[in-house]
N, C-alpha and C positions, 0 to 999 in steps of 0.2 A: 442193369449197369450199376458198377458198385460206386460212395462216392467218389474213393482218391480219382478213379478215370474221369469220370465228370468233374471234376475239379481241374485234372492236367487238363482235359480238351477245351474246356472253359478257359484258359488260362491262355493255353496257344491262338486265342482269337486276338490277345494283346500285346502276344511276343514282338511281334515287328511296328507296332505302334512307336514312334520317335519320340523322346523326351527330354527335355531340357536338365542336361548334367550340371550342375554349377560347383568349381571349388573355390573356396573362400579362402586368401591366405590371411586376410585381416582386412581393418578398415580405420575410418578416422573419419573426424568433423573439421572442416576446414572454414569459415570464412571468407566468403564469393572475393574480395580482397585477394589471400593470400591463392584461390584456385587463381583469379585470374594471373598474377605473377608466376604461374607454373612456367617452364620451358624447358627446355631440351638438356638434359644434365641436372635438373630440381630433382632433391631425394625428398619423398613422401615418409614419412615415420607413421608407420601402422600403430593399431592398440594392442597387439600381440605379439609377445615375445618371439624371439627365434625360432625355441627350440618346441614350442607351441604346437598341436598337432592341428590339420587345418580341417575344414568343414567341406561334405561332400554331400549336397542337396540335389534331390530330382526333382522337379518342378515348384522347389518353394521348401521342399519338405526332408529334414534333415535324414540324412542314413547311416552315413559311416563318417570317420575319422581317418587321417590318415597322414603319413610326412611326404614330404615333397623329394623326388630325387630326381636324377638326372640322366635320362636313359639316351647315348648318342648325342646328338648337340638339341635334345627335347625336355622337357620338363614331362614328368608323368608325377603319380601320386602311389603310394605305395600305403594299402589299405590295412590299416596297423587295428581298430574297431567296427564292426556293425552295429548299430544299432536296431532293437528289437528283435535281433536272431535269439531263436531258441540255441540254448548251451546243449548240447551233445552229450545224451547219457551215457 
């Protein structure tokens, strides 16, 4: 068996494994003070500009980059960087 096969068939033993996707559109430090005033119509000012591209982590651990758009009345992510992909000779 040569290795790329052992490597795919190795590899299909974690395809269906579930993993926690996270996108990050920004964040902020707040003062348990102003969280508790939060309500219903309170706007949050992130650390990240606009036009900022936003963070796409699988379980903790950063992968790609990407903008935010708006597919139907949903938010999806539109994968604009990978990171650690090999460049294509």
């Amino acid at each position: 068996m040569n290795a790329t096969f052992e490597n795919q068939s190795n590899l299909s033993l974690v395809l269906d494994v579930p993993v926690s996707l996270t996108i990050e559109l920004g964040g902020c430090k707040l003062p348990m003070r102003e969280v508790l005033q939060l309500n219903i119509g309170s706007v949050v000012q992130l650390d990240k500009p606009a036009d900022a591209p936003v963070e796409l982590s699988v379980n903790g651990k950063l992968i790609a980059r990407g903008e935010v758009v708006v597919v139907e009345d949903r938010y999806g992510v539109k994968i604009t960087e990978v990171l650690g992909q090999p460049v294509a000779a």
